[in-house]
N, C-alpha and C positions, 0 to 999 in steps of 0.2 A: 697778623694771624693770632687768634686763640692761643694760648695754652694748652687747653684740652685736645687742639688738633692740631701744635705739633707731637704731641703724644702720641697721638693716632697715627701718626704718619711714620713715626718713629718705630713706634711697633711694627706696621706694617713691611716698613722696609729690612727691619731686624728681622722677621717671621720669613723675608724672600731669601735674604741672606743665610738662615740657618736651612730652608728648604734645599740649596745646592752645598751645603758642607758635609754632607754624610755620602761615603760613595763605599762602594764593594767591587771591589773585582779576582777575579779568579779564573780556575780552571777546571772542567768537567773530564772523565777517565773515565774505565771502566776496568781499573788495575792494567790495563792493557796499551790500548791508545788512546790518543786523545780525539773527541767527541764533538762532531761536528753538527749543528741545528739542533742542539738540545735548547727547551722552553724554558727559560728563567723570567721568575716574575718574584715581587713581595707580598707579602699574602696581605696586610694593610692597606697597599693603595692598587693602582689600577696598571701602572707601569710595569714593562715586561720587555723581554730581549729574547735574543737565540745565541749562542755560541758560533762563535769563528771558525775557521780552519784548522787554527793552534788551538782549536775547542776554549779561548779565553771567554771572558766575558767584562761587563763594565754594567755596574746600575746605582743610581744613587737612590737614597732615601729621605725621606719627611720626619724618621719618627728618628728618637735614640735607640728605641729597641723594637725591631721586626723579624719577621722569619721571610727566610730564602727557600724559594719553594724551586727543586729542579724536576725537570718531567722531561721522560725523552723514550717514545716508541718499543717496547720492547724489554724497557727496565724498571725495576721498583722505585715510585716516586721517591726524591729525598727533600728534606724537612731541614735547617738550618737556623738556628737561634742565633740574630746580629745585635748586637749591643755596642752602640755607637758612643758610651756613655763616657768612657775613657780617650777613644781614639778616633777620631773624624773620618778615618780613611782604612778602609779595611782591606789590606791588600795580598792577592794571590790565597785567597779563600780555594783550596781544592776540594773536590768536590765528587765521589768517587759512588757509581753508580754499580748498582746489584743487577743480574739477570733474575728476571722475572721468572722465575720457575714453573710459572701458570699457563706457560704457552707451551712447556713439553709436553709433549702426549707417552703416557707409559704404554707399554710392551710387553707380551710375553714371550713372542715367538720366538726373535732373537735368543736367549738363554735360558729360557723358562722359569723364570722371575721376573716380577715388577721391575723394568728398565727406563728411565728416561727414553724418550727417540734419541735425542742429539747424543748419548753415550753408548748405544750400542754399537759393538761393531760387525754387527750383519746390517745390512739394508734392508730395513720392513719398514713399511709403508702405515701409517693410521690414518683413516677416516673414521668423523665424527658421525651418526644420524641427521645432523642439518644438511650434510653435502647428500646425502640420499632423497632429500626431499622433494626435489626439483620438478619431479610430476610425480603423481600418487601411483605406486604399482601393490601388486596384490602379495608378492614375496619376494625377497632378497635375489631371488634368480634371474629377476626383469633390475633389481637396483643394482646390481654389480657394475651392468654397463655402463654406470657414470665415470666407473675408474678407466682409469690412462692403461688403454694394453691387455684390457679383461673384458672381454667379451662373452654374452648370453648368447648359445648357436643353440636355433630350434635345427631337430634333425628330421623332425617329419611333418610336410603340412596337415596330417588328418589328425595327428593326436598330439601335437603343437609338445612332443617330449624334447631335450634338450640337454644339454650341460654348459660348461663354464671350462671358454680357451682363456689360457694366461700366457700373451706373447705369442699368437694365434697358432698354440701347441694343443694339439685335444684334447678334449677335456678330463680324458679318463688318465691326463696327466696330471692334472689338478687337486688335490687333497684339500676336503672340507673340514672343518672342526668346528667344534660347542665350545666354548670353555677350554680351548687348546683340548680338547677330548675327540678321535677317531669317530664321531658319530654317522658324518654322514659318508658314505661308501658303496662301494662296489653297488647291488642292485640300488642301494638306495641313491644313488646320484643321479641314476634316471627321473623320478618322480618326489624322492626326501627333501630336493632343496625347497619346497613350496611350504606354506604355513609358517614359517619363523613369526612371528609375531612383532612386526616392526618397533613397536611401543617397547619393546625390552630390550632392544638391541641397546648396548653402552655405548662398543666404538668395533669397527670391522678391521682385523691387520692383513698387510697383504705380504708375503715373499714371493717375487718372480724369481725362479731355479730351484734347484733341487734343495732339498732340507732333509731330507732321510734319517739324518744321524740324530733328530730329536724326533721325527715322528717315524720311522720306520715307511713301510711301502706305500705307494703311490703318490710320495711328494717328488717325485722326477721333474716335474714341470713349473711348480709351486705351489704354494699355501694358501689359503682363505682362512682366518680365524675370526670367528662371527663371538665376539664379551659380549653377554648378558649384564645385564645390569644388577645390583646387588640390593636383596630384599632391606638392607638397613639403609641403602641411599636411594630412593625412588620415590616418584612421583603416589600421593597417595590413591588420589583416581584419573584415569588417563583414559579417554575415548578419541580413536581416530577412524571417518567412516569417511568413504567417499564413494558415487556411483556415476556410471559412462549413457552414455545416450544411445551404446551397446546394447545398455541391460546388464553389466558387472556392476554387484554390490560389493563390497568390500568391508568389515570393521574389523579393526584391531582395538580391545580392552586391554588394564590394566589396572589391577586393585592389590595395594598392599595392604597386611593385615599383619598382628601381633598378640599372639598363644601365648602369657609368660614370657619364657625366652626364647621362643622362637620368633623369629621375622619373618615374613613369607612374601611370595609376588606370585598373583594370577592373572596370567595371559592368555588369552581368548581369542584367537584369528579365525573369521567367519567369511567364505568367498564364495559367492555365489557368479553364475552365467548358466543361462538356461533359453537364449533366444537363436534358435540359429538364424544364420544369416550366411548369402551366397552372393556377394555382389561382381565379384571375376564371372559368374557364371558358368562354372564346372561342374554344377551338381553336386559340391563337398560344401562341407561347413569351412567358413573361412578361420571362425578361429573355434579352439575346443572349447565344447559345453563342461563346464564343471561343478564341482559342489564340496566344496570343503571345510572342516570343522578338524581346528587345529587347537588345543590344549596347552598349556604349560603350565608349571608350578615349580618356584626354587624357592626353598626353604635356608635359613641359616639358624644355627643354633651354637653358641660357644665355639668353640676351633671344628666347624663341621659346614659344608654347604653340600647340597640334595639338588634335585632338579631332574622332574618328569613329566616328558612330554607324550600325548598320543597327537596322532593324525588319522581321521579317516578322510578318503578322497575318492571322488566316484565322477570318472569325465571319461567325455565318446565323443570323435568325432565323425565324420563319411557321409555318406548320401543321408541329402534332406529331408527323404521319406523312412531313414533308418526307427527301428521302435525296440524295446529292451528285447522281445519277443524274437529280434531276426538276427541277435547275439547267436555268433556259430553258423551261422545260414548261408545257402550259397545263393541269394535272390537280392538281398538289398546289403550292399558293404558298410561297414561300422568297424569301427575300433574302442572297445570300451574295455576302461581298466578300473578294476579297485583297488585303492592302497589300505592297507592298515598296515602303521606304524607304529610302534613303544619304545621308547626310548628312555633311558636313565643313566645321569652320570653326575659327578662331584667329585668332592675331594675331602681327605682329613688331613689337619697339619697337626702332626707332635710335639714341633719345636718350632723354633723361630726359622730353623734351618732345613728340615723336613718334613716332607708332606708324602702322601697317598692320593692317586689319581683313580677313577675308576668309570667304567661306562656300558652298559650294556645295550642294545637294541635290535628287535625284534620287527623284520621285515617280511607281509608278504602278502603277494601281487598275483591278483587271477585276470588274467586279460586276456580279452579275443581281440584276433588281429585279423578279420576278415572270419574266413572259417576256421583259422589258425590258433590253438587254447595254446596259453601261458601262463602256466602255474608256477609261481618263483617264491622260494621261503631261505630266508636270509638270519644267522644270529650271528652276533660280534660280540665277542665279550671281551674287553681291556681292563687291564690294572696295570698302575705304573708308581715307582718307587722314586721319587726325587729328593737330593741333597745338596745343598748349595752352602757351601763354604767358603771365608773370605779367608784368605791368608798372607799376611804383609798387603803387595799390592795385585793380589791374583784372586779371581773368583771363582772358584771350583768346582763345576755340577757334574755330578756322577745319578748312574741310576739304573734299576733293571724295570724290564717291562716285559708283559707276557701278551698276547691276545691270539685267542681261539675263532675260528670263523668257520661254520656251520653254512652250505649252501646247497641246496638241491632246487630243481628244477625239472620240467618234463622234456627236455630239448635230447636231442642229439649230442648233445656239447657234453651230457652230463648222464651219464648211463646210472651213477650210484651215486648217493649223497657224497659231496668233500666237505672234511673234519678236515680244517688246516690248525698245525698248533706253530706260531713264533714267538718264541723268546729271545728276551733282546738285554743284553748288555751296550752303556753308553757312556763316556764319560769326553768331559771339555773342561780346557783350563782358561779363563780370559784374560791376558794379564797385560796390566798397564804398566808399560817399559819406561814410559814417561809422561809427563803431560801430554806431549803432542803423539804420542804412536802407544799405541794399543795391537795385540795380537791376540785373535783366540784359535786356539786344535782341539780338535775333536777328533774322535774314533768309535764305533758303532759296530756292534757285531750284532747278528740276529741268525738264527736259525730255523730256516723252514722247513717243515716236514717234509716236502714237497720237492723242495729245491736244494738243500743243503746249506751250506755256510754265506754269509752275505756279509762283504766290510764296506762301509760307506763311511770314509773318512772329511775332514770340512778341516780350512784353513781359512779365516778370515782376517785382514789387515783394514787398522783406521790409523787415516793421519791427521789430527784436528789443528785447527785452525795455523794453518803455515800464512794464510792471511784473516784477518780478520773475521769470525761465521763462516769461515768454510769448512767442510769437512769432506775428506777422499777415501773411499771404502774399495779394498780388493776382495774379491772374491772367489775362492776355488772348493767345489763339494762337489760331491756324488750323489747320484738317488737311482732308485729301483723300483720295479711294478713287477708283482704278479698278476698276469690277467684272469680276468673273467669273461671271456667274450658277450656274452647276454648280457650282461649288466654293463657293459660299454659301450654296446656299438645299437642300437635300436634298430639300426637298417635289417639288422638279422634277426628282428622279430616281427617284422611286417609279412613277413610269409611272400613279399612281393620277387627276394631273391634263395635261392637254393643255396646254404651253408655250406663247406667247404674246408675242411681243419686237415688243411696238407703233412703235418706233423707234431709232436710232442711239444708243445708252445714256452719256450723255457723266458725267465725272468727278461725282463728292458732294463739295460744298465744306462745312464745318462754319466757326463761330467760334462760339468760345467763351469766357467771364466767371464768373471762380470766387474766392469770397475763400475762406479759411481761417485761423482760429484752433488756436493748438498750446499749452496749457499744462502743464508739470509742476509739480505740487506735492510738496515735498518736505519740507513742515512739517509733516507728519504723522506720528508715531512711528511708526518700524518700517514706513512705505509708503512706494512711489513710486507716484503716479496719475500719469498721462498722460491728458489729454484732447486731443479736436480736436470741430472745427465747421466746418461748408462749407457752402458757399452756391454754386449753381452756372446759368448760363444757357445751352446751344444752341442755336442756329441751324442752320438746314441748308440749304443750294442744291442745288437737283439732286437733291433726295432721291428714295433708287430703294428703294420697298419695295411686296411684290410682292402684286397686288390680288387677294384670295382672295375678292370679294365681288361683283363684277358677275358673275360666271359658275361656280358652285360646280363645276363640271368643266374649267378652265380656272386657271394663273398666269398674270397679264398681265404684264409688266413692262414699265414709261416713267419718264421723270425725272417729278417730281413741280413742278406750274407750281409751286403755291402751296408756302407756307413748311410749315417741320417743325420741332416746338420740341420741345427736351427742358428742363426747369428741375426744383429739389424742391435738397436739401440731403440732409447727414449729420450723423453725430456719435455720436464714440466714449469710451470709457474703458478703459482698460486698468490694473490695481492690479496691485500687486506685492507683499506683506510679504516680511519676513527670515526668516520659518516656512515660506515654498516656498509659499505661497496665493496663486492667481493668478485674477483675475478678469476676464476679457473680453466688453465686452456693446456692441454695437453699431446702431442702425438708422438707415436711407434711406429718404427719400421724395420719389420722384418724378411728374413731371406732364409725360407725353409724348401730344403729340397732333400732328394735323396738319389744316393748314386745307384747304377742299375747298367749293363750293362753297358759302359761305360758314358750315359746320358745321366742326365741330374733333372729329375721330376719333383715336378711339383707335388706334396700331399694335396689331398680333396680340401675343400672350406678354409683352406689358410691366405690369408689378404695378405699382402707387402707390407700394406701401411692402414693406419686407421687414427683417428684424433678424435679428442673431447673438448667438450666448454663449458663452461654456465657462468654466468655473470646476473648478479642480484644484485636489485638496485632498492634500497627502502626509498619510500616516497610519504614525503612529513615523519610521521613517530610512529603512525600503526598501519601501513601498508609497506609487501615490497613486491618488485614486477623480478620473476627470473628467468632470465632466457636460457633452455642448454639447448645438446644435441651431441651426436654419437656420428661419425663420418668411417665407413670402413669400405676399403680398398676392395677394388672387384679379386673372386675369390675363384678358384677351377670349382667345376661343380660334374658332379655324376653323370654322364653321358649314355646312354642302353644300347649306342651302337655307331656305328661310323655314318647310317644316314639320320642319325638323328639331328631336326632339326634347329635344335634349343641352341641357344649359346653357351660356349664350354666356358665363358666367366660371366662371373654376374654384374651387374653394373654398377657404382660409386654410389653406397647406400648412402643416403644422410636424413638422419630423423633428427626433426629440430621440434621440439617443446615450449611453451610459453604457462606458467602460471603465476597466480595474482594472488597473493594471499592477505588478507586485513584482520589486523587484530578488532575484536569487537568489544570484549574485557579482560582482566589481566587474565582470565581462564579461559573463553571463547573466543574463537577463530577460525574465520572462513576463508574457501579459497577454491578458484575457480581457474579453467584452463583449456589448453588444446593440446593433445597427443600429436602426435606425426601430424604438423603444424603444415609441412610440404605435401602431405599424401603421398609418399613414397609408397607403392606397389610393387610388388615382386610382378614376373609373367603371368598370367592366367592359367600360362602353361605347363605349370610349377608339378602337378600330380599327371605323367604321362597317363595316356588312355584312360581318363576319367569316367569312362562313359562305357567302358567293358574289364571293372574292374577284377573280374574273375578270370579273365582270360580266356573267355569262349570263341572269343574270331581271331584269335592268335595261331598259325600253324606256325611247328616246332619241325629241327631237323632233327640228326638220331642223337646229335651231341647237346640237345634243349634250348639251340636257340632259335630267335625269334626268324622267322624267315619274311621277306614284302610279299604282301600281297596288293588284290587292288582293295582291299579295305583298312589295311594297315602297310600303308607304300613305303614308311622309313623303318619297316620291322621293329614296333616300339611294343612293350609288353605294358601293362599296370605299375606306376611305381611311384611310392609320393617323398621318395628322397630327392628329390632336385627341389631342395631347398634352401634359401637364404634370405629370408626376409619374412618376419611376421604378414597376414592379406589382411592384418586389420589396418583402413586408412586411417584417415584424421579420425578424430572422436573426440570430445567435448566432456568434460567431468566439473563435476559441484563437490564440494567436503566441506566437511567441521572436524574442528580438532576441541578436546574440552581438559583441563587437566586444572586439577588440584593439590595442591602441594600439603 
């Protein structure tokens, strides 16, 4: 043989020989324990490993000097400089991985500041805008129902009004907010939740139970806080439109702009339906004709943010030959309401540690409900005082708050305008007793003109991580309602039942008992699962829920002697892989009753049990398919009398959705689908006596009720609250979405 080629051969064999002399091994942590299926690879050649059970590892090398690259679901990559230059063998390299801070979602509701999720220790809920998207609806009031346990109840089929149960508690247990700001309430939770402007929504929180002692009255049930997005971090132009084979147009804009030093964001939500349609064949329109033009504008300027909204809104539903001209009349039935709403609120911050909250809005509503005028004019004015202090290891929020509320109306309910004035004092200390246990107290006083002194106290307990990403939340608070009846209950504005206010309606006291478990598993290749579990108890004092059942042509309403319990649990998962597959499937069940002469009743519209899902699937790089859908438990419904022949529950509603969305460029995007994918339909029979809605072949005895005859054999009167379900079936929709950065 050559010379030259044993040379060659020499190298060669010397080149295989130095390729297995370089090894590394070690151990991946995350200061905690050690790390099982983390991705180890050299960032020079092609070769890669996963971590053990004792989280070790083993990789050799080619080069003398390479970098060790670790990666593992959930944590910030790390980066490792090997230099094999001295030592062949590199051994027990540890290897000590960061939590990703980018997967918490901040908070305000919890203590009113910016809170990581995983360190609060109340239990609030955040969703993103992506988890809303799953079919295109026209306002937040139809998107709610993607959450686990929050449900959209329409309350009447002719004018399709509604609110929002949390924990299938009614809705006018539910407290809405802007910006953690009182915005939407009393009259306005009838018709206000509509217009938000999808495009500015940041991230939605939720609290299931009471919260009183940061927001004062009507958080007995829990909280909705809808973050706007912020004019310094937003999309420069943003258009979302999409329309149904209904005839609903829908667009939501969005344009940021900059004055100097101001930043600003306008949003533009524009909703239209103007086709009636009667496919049950009752003579009503199945779903309400509308027309809406909804406003926003939040400005930022130095330590200051603004933000004004209007909304006008002008929808009727009722007979298909109804015309504006037979508004009031006793010949063709309609229900037509107009809203105009203003609203304004922000806040200024002095210091790092204090701020100024404030909000005003201007509600009000002329509506005919048959021949029945309703005239409602609504002002809420709020300021609130906030200070948050750390000290050693305790966080300190104190604060006064004042708000005024102005309400008149032409009802029965309301002889003279009410001027309510409550001022509130508030204060919580959080304080973390250790790594693992966290405790916050709180105490809330408020005084009503009205009602006198009010303490709603809160006790919250976290125990983090006793194993690994878990974390255990207790929870014990109070909350309280003053009611409004008109602005709660819509059934008593249909003019279909005669009002009833058996006596001086005093405050709804609530406490409540809720534990909560929160786990991420992040030992799963390529997932993040997120689980939770709840466990929940109410009480109620004073409960005011309104008695559709001694006099079927008649609402009573009185505080209720005996007790009102709501108890049942949750429990969620939400998966995530690194392929864009995202799975969300959720259910509640609940056990709401009330005691009464020693029997335990069901409230109206509350289901035992209800679940959610959606599961997105991307397909290649610019499409993905999502499946959801909304399953809720047959629920008691309104009955006009003992022969009536409707059924006293409603059936196992389930709306299932499909849509298809494809990116077209990195700014354009379409997306097509089906609504109520099953065509779930309510009854036909949904609006009793549709065909004599005035009541002209009704005979009455002396005490108003209905009596049989042979044209009305089960004694039924006009009435369109026997409802539970939207009458629009399937329906087919087209969108583009257009956004500029």
């Amino acid at each position: 043989m050559k010379l030259h080629s044993l040379i060659y051969w020499a190298l060669v064999l010397t080149g295989l020989n130095l390729q297995a002399q370089f090894e590394v091994k070690g151990k991946v942590t995350d200061q905690k324990e050690l790390i099982e299926g983390a991705s180890i690879y050299l960032k020079n050649q092609q070769q890669g490993t996963s971590t053990t059970k004792d989280g070790s590892f083993t990789l050799r090398s080619q080069r003398l000097i390479d970098t060790l690259i670790v990666n593992y679901l959930g944590y910030k990559e790390q980066q490792i400089a090997l230099d094999f230059s001295r030592r062949k063998l590199l051994d027990l390299v540890e290897v000590v991985l960061e939590y990703d801070n980018a997967l918490d979602e901040f908070v305000i509701l919890g203590n009113l500041r910016p809170t990581a999720l995983r360190h609060t220790t109340a239990p609030v809920e955040v969703y993103q805008p992506l988890f809303f998207k799953n079919k295109p609806v026209s306002s937040l009031f139809d998107a709610v129902s993607t959450i686990n346990g929050v449900r959209a109840q329409v309350n009447c089929s002719v004018c399709n009004a509604g609110d929002i149960h949390i924990n299938a508690q009614e809705g006018a247990n539910t407290m809405i907010l802007i910006d953690g700001m009182p915005i939407i309430s009393g009259l306005g939770s009838v018709y206000g939740l509509m217009g938000i402007p999808q495009a500015l929504v940041k991230s939605i929180e939720v609290i299931k139970g009471p919260a009183s002692l940061l927001f004062g009255s009507e958080a007995t049930g829990g909280v909705i806080n809808i973050n706007t997005i912020s004019p310094t971090n937003s999309t420069a132009i943003f258009v979302d439109t999409y329309t149904t084979d209904w005839g609903e147009l829908n667009l939501d804009t969005a344009f940021n702009y900059n004055l100097g030093p101001l930043a600003g964001i306008l949003g533009i939500n524009r909703f239209t339906y103007s086709n009636p349609i009667d496919k049950n064949n009752d003579g009503f329109t199945d779903l309400v004709l509308q027309d809406r033009w909804s406003i926003f504008n939040k400005v930022a300027v130095k330590n200051m943010n603004i933000a004004l909204r209007y909304i006008y809104e002008n929808r009727w539903g009722g007979e298909l030959q109804w015309q504006p001209k037979d508004r009031l009349g006793e010949e063709v039935y309609g229900e037509q309401i107009t809203t105009k709403r203003t609203e304004l609120f922000g806040n200024y911050t002095f210091t790092k540690t204090a701020s100024l909250q404030y909000s005003y809005n201007d509600h009000h509503q002329d509506a005919a409900y048959g021949n029945v005028p309703y005239l409602g004019r609504q002002r809420i004015a709020f300021i609130q005082y906030v200070d948050n202090r750390s000290i050693n290891q305790s966080d300190l929020t104190f604060g006064a708050a004042y708000r005024y509320t102005y309400y008149d109306d032409n009802s029965v309910a309301t002889p003279k305008p009410d001027h309510t004035h409550l001022p509130g004092l508030f204060i919580q200390n959080d304080m973390q007793l250790s790594p693992e246990h966290q405790v916050l107290v709180g105490l809330r006083y408020d005084y009503n003109s009205l009602y006198g002194s009010i303490l709603t106290p809160r006790l919250n307990y976290k125990y983090a991580d006793p194993v690994k990403d878990l974390s255990a939340r207790l929870s014990l608070g109070s909350g309280y309602r003053v009611v409004n009846l008109f602005t709660e209950d819509h059934a008593a504005l249909t003019g279909a039942r005669e009002v009833i206010i058996r006596e001086a309606i005093a405050p709804e006291r609530s406490w409540n008992l809720s534990g909560t478990l929160n786990k991420r598993f992040l030992s799963f290749e390529n997932l993040i699962l997120d689980t939770s579990l709840s466990l929940f108890y109410s009480l109620f004092d004073n409960k005011i829920i309104p008695d559709y059942d001694s006099n079927p042509n008649q609402i009573i309403y009185a505080n209720l002697d005996e007790r009102a319990v709501a108890k049942g649990g949750y429990i969620d998962f939400n998966a995530t892989w690194t392929n864009g597959v995202r799975l969300n499937v959720g259910a509640t069940f609940t056990d709401l009753y009330i005691e009464a002469l020693g029997e335990r009743i069901r409230p109206i519209l509350a289901e035992r049990y209800s679940s959610v899902y959606q599961l997105s699937i991307p397909i290649k790089s610019s499409t993905e398919i999502t499946l959801s859908g909304q399953v809720t438990g047959p629920m008691r419904l309104p009955l006009l009398s003992d022969l009536d022949p409707r059924s006293p529950f409603s059936p196992v509603i389930h709306l299932m959705h499909i849509k298809v969305e494809k990116r077209i460029t990195s700014q354009l995007s379409a997306n097509a689908g089906l609504r109520n994918l099953l065509n779930f339909l309510p009854d036909a029979n949904s609006i009793a006596r549709s065909f004599d809605p005035f009541d002209r072949e009704v005979s009455f005895d002396t005490q108003g009720r209905a009596l049989p005859s042979a044209n009305n054999p089960y004694a039924l009167t006009f009435d369109p609250s026997y409802v539970y379900a939207s009458n629009q079936g399937r329906n087919f929709y087209v969108g583009l979405s257009f956004g500029i950065n």
